[in-house]
C-alpha positions as CSV (number, residue, x, y, z in Angstrom):
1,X,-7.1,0.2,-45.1
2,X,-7.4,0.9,-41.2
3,X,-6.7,4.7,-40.0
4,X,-3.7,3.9,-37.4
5,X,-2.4,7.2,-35.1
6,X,1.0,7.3,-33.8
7,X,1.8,8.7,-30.9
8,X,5.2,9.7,-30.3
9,X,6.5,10.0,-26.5
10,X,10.4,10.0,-26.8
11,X,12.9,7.5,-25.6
12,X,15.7,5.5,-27.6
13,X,14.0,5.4,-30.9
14,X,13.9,8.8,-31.1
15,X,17.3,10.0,-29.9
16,X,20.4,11.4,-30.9
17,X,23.1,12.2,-29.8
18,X,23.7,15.7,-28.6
19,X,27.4,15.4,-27.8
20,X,26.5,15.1,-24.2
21,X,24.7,11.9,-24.7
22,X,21.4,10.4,-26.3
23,X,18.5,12.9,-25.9
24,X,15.1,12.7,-27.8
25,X,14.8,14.3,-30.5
26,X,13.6,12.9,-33.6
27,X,10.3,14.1,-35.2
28,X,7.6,11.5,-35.5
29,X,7.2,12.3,-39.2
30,X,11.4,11.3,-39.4
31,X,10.2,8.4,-37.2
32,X,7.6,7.2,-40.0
33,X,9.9,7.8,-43.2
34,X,12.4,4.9,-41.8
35,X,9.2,2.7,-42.0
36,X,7.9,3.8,-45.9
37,X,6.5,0.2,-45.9
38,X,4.1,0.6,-43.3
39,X,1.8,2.9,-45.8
40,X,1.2,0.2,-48.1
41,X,-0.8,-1.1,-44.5
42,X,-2.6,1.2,-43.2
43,X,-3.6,5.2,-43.5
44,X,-0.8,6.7,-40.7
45,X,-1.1,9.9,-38.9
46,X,1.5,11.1,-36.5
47,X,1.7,13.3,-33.6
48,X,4.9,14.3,-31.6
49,X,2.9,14.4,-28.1
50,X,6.2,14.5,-26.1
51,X,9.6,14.2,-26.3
52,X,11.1,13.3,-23.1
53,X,13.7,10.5,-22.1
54,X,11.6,7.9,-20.0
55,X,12.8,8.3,-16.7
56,X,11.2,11.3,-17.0
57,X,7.9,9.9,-17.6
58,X,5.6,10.8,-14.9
59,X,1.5,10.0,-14.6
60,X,0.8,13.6,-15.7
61,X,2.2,12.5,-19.0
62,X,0.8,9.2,-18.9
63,X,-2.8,10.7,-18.6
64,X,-1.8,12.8,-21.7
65,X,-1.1,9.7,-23.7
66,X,-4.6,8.7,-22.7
67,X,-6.3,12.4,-23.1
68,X,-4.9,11.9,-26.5
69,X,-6.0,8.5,-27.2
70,X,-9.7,9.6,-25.8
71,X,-9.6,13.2,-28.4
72,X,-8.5,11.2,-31.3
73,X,-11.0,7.8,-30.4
74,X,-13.7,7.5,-33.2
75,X,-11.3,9.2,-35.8
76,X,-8.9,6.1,-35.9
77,X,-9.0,2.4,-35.5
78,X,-6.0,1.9,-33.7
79,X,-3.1,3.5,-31.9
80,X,1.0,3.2,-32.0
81,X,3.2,4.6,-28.9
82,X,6.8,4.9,-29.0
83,X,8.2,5.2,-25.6
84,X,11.6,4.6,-23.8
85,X,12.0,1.2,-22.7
86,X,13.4,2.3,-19.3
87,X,9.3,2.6,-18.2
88,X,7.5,1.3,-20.5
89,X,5.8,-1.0,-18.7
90,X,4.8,1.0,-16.3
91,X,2.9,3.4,-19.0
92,X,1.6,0.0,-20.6
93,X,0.1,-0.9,-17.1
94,X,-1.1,2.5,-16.3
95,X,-3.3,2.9,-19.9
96,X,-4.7,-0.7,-18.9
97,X,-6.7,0.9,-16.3
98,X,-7.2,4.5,-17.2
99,X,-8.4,3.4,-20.7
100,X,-12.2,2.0,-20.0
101,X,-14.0,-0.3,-22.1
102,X,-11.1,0.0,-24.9
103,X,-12.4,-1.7,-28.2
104,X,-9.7,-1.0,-30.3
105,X,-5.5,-1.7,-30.4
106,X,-3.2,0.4,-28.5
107,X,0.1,-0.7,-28.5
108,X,3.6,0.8,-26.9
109,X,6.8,0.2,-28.4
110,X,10.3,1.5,-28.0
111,X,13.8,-0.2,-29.1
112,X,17.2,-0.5,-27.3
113,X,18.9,1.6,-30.2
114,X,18.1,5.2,-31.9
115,X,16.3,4.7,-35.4
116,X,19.0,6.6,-37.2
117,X,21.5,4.0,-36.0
118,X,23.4,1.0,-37.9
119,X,21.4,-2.3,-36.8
120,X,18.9,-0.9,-35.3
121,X,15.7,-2.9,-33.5
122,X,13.9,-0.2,-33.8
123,X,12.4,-0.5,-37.1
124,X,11.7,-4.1,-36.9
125,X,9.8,-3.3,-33.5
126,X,7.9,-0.2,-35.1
127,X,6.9,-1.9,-37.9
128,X,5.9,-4.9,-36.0
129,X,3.6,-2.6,-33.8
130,X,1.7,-1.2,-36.6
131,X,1.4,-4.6,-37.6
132,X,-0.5,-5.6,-35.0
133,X,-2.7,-2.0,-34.8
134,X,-4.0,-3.6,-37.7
135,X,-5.2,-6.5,-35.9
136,X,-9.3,-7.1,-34.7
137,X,-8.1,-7.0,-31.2
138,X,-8.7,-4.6,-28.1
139,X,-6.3,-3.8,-25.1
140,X,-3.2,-2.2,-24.6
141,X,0.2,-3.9,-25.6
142,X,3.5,-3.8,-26.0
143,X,5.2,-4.6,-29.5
144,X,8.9,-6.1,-28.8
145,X,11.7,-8.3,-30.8
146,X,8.2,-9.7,-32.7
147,X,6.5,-10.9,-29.7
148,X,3.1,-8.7,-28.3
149,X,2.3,-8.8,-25.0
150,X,-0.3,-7.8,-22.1
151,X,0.0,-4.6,-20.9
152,X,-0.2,-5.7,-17.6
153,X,2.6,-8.3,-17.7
154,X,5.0,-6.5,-19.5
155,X,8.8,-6.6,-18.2
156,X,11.8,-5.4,-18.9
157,X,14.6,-7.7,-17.7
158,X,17.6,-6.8,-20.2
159,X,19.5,-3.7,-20.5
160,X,20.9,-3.8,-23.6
161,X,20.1,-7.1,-25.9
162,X,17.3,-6.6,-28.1
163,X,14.7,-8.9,-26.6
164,X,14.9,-6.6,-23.5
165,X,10.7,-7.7,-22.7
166,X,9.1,-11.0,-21.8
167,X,5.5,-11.3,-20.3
168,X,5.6,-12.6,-16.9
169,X,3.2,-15.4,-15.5
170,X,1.0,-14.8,-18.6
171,X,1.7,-16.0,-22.5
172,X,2.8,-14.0,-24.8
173,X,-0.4,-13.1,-26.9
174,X,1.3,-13.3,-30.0
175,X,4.3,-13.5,-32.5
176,X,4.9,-12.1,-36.2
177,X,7.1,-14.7,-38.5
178,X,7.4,-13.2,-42.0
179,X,5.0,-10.1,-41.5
180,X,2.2,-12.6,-40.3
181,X,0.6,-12.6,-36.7
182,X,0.6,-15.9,-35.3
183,X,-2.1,-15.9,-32.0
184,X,-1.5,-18.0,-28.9
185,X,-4.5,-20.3,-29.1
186,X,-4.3,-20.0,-25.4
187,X,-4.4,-16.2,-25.1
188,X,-6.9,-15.2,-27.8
189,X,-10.3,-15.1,-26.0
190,X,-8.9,-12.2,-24.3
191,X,-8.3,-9.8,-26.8
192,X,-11.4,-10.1,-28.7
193,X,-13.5,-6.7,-29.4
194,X,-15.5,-5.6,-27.7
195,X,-17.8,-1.9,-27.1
196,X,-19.3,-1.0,-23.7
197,X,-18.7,2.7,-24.3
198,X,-15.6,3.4,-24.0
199,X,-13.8,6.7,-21.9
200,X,-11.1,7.5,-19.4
201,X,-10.4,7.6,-16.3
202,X,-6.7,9.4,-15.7
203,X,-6.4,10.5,-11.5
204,X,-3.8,8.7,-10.3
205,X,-3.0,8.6,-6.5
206,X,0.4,9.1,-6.3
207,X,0.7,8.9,-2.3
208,X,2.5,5.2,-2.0
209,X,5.5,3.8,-1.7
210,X,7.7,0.2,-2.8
211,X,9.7,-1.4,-0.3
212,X,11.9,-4.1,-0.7
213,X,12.7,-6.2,2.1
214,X,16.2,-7.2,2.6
215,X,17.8,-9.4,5.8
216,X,18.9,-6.8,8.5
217,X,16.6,-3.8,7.5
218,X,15.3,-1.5,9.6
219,X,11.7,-1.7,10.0
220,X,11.3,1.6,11.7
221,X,10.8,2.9,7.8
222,X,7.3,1.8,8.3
223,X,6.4,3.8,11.0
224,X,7.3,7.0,8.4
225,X,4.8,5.7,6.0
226,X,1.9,6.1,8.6
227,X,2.0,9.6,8.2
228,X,3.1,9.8,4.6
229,X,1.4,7.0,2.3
230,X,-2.3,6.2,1.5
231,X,-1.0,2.4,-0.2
232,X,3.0,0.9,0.1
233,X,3.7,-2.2,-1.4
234,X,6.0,-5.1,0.1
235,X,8.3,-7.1,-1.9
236,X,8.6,-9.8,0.5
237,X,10.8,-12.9,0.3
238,X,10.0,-16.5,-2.0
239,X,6.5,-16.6,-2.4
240,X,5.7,-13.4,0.3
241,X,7.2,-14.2,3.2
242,X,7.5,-11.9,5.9
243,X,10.6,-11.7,9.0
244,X,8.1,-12.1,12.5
245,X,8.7,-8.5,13.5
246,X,7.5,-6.9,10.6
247,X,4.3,-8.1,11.6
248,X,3.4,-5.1,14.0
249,X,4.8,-2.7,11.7
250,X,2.2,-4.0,9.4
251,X,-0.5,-4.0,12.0
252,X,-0.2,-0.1,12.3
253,X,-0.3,0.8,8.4
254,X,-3.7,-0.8,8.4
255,X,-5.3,-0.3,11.8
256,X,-4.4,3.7,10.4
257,X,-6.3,3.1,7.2
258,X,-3.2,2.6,4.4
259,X,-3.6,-0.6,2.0
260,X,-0.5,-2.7,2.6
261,X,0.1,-5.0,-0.8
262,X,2.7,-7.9,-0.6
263,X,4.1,-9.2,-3.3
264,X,7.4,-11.5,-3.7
265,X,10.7,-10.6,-4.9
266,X,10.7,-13.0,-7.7
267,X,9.9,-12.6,-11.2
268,X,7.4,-15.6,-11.6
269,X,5.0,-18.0,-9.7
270,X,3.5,-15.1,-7.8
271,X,2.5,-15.5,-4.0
272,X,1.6,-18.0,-1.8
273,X,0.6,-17.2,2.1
274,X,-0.7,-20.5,2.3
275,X,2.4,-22.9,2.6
276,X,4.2,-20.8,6.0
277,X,3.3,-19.1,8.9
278,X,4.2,-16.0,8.2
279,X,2.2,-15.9,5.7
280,X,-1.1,-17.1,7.2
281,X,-0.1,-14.2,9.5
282,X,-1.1,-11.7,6.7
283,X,-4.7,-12.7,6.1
284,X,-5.5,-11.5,9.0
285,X,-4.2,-8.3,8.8
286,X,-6.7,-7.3,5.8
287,X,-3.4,-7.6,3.6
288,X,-3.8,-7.4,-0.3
289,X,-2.5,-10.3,-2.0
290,X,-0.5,-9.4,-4.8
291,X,-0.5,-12.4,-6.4
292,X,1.3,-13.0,-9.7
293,X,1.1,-9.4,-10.7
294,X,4.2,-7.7,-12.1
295,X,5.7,-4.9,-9.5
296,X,5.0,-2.4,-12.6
297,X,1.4,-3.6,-12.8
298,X,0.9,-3.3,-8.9
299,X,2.1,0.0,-8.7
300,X,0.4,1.8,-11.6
301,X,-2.8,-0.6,-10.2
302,X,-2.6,1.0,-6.5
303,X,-2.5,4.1,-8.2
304,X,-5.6,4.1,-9.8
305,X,-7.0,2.6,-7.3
306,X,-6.8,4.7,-4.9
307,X,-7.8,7.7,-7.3
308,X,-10.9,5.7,-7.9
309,X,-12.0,3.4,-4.8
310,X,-12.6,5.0,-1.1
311,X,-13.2,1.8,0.6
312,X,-10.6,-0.3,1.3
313,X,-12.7,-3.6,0.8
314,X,-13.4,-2.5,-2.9
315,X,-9.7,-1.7,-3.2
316,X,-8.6,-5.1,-2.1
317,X,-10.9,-6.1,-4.6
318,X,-9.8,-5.1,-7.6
319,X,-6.4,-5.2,-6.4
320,X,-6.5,-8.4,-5.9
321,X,-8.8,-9.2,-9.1
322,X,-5.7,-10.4,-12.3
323,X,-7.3,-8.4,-14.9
């Protein structure tokens, strides 16, 4: 049987309540006895790394989650997270880049409802995850309502019903129907194993900032950003369109060194400058395209990219590169 590690963050799954609301504070050894099945699977370790509701999460705490991963590497062949949902997709992005060369599993999961609690998702979700640890994949994941998907395209876009995740612009890599993994034919190629050395990379830049654009904003919030920011990120409108006097605004982040990345408002089909003016505009002002990346996945991406990358050209590169 494969030596599986879980990691235990916080979140929902491991709350109770406190009489002053849900807090987290379940042990990850309670965690694993409402899951005795599991055992007959694989050899389980846990360790209680954190305990922290997930708005708290922060990239000091991501980078522990990878520090941990990194300690523990050879003695385990795959790794379970439990996280709150609230930002789990954010970690999941984040441990796509700082985890280099990963060979082996590492999947997030979390679950809209404590484990201690009367129709629960969570055991189905945590038992699911282990499921796949198992697997003779590589990558990081995320383990919900049966389905596994990319770290990178990861999305929450429910509050409350159970299948609170769906992968956006990319397949779901997989699907367990009676405790069996059924692949997506069309997604397996990019999960195979693989072992090029693997090790970390955790600095995180965390100088940036996400606008959304609305009709009638003020675009005088750029100027702030010149003196502020090292990257900011515009959701534009449709596929990345831009109002014509945002276009100067622009002009200045980038004439004054700062990666400007434009993404759209909408949850699928990604960006287009192609089709309008306004966007034709933006090629010329050494824009990053932001493509059909997840606003989670370009923000935890910029991050790391600016850690990592000096030159702008090589940051638009990789930005800009759908890993």
């Amino acid at each position: 049987m494969k030596n599986i590690l879980l990691i235990a963050t916080g979140g929902t799954i491991a709350s109770k309540d406190n009489g002053n609301g849900l807090t987290p504070s379940i042990d990850v050894n309670v965690l694993l006895d409402y899951i005795p099945v599991i055992r007959q699977k694989c050899h389980v370790t846990g360790i209680s790394l954190m305990n922290i509701d997930s708005s708290n999460m922060d990239t000091s705490h991501i980078s522990s989650i990878s520090e941990c991963i990194m300690n523990n590497y050879n003695d385990y062949d795959g790794f379970v997270i439990t996280h709150g949902t609230d930002t789990c997709a954010y970690t999941a992005a984040a441990l796509s880049y700082q985890l280099i060369n990963l060979s082996k599993p590492v999947i997030l999961t979390g679950s809209q409802l404590p484990i201690d609690v009367e129709k629960t998702d969570a055991v189905m979700n945590l038992t699911n995850a282990f499921i796949y640890s198992c697997e003779d994949i590589s990558g990081v994941f995320l383990a919900f309502s049966e389905k596994l998907i990319k770290g990178t395209c990861a999305k929450k876009i429910k509050t409350k019903s159970f299948d609170a995740f769906e992968s956006i612009n990319f397949p779901y890599i997989a699907a367990i129907r009676n405790n069996i993994v059924k692949y997506n034919i069309n997604t397996i190629q990019n999960i195979m194993t693989s072992d090029n050395g693997f090790h970390i990379k955790t600095d995180m830049c965390t100088d940036i900032a996400v606008i959304r654009l609305f009709p009638g904003m003020n675009y005088n919030i750029f100027d702030y950003l010149n003196s502020s920011c090292r990257g900011v990120i515009i959701e534009g409108f449709g596929i990345g369109g831009m109002p014509d006097n945002i276009t100067e605004h622009i002009h200045r982040l980038t004439v004054n060194g700062i990666c400007v990345v434009v993404t759209t408002q909408c949850l699928y089909e990604g960006v287009n400058w192609e089709i309008y003016e306004v966007g034709r505009n933006l090629t010329k002002e050494n824009v990053i395209n932001g493509k059909s990346m997840t606003i989670e996945n370009l923000t935890m991406k910029l991050m790391w990219s600016l850690a990592h990358y000096k030159n702008i050209t090589d940051i638009k590169d990789f930005m800009e590169k759908e890993l």
